[in-house]
FITI-732338 format. One record per residue (C-alpha): x, y, z; residue number from 0. Coordinates in nm, 3 decimals. Layout:
BEGIN
<node u="X" v="Y" w="Z" seq="NUM"/>
...
REM end
This chain:
BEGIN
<node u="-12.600" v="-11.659" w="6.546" seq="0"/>
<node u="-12.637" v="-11.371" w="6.821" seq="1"/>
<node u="-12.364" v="-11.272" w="6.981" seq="2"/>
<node u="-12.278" v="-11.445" w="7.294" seq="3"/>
<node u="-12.412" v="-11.275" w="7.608" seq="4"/>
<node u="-12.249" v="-11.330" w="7.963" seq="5"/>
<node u="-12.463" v="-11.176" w="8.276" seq="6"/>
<node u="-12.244" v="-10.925" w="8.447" seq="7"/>
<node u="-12.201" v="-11.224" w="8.728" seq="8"/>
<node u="-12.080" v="-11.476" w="8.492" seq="9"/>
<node u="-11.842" v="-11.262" w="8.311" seq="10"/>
<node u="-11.644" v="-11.141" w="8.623" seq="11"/>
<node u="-11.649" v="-11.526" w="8.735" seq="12"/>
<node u="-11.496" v="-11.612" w="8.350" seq="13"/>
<node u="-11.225" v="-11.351" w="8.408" seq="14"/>
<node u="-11.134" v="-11.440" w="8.686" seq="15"/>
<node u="-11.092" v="-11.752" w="8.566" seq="16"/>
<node u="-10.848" v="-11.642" w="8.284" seq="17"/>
<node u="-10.634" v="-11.457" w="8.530" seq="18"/>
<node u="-10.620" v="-11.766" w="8.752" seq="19"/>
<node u="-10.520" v="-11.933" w="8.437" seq="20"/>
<node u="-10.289" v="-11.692" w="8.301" seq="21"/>
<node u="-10.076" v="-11.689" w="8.651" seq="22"/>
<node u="-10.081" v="-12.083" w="8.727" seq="23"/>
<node u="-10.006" v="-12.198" w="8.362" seq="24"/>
<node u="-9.802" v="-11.939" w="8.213" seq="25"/>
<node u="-9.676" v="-11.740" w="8.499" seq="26"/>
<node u="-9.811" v="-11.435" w="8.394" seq="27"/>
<node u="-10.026" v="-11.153" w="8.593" seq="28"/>
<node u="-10.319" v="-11.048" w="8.355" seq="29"/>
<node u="-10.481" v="-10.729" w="8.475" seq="30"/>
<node u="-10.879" v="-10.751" w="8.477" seq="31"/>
<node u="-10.893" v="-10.565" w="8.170" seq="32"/>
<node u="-10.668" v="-10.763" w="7.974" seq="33"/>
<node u="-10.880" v="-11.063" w="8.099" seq="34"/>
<node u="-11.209" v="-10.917" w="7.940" seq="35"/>
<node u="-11.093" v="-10.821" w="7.636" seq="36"/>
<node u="-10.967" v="-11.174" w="7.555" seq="37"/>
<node u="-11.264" v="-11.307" w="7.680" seq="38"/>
<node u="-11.493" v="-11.109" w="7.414" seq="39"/>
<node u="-11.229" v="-11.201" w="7.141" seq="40"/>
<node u="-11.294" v="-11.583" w="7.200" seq="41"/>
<node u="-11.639" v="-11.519" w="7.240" seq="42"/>
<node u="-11.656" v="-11.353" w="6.885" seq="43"/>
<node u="-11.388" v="-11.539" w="6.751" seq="44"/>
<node u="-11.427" v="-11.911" w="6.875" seq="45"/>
<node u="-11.751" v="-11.926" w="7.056" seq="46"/>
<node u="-11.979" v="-12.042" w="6.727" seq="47"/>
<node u="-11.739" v="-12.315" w="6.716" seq="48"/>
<node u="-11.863" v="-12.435" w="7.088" seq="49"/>
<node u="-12.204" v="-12.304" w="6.992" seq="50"/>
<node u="-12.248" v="-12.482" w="6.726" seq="51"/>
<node u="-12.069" v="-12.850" w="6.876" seq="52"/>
<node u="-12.330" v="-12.808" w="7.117" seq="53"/>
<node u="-12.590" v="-12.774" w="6.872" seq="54"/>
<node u="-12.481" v="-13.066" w="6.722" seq="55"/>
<node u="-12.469" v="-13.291" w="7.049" seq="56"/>
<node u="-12.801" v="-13.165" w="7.153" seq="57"/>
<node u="-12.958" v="-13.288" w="6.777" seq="58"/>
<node u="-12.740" v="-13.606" w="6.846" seq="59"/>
<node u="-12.940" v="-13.661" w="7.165" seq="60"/>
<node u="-13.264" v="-13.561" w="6.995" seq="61"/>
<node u="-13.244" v="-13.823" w="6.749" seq="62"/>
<node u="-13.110" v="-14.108" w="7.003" seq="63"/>
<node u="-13.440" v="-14.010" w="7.204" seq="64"/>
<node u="-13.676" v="-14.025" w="6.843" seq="65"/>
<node u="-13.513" v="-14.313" w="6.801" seq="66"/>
<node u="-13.601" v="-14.476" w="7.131" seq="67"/>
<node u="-13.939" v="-14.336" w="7.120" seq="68"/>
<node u="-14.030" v="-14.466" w="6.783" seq="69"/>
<node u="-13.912" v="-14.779" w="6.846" seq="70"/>
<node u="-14.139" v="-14.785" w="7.186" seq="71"/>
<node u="-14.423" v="-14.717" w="6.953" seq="72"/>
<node u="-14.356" v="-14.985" w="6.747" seq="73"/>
<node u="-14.352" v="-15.228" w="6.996" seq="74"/>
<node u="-14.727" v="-15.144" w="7.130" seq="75"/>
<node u="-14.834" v="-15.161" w="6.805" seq="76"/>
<node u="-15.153" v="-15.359" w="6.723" seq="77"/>
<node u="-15.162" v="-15.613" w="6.432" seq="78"/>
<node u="-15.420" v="-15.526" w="6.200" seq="79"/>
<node u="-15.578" v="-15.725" w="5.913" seq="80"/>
<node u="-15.392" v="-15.492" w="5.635" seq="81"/>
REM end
């Protein structure tokens, strides 16, 4: 798996969600740098875990929708003499 890219938008929106976090939850003032480093240790550390969960819901989906469609196509399906 690549590593898990943020654009330079997204990752100040992230920390700043973690330092939102960190002061209404815990009580506790993270400084901005403290904010990105834990965000690139669950990014390296826990994001394939997401990553891959959403792999797995999205092939979950994918097969519901095979599903569906093959079972569309067998419904048109013409009798034949075989």
């Amino acid at each position: 798996m690549p590593d898990i890219k943020f654009s330079a938008d997204e990752k100040r929106l992230l920390i700043n969600k973690i330092q939102r976090y960190f002061e209404s939850e815990l009580d506790h003032e993270i400084g901005q740098f403290d904010a990105d480093f834990l965000l690139d240790f669950f990014a390296k550390e826990i994001g394939a875990f997401y990553y891959n969960r959403g792999l797995h819901d999205a092939q979950a989906v994918l097969e519901s929708k095979l599903d569906t469609i093959s079972d569309a196509i067998y419904e048109i399906e013409q009798p034949t003499s075989f």
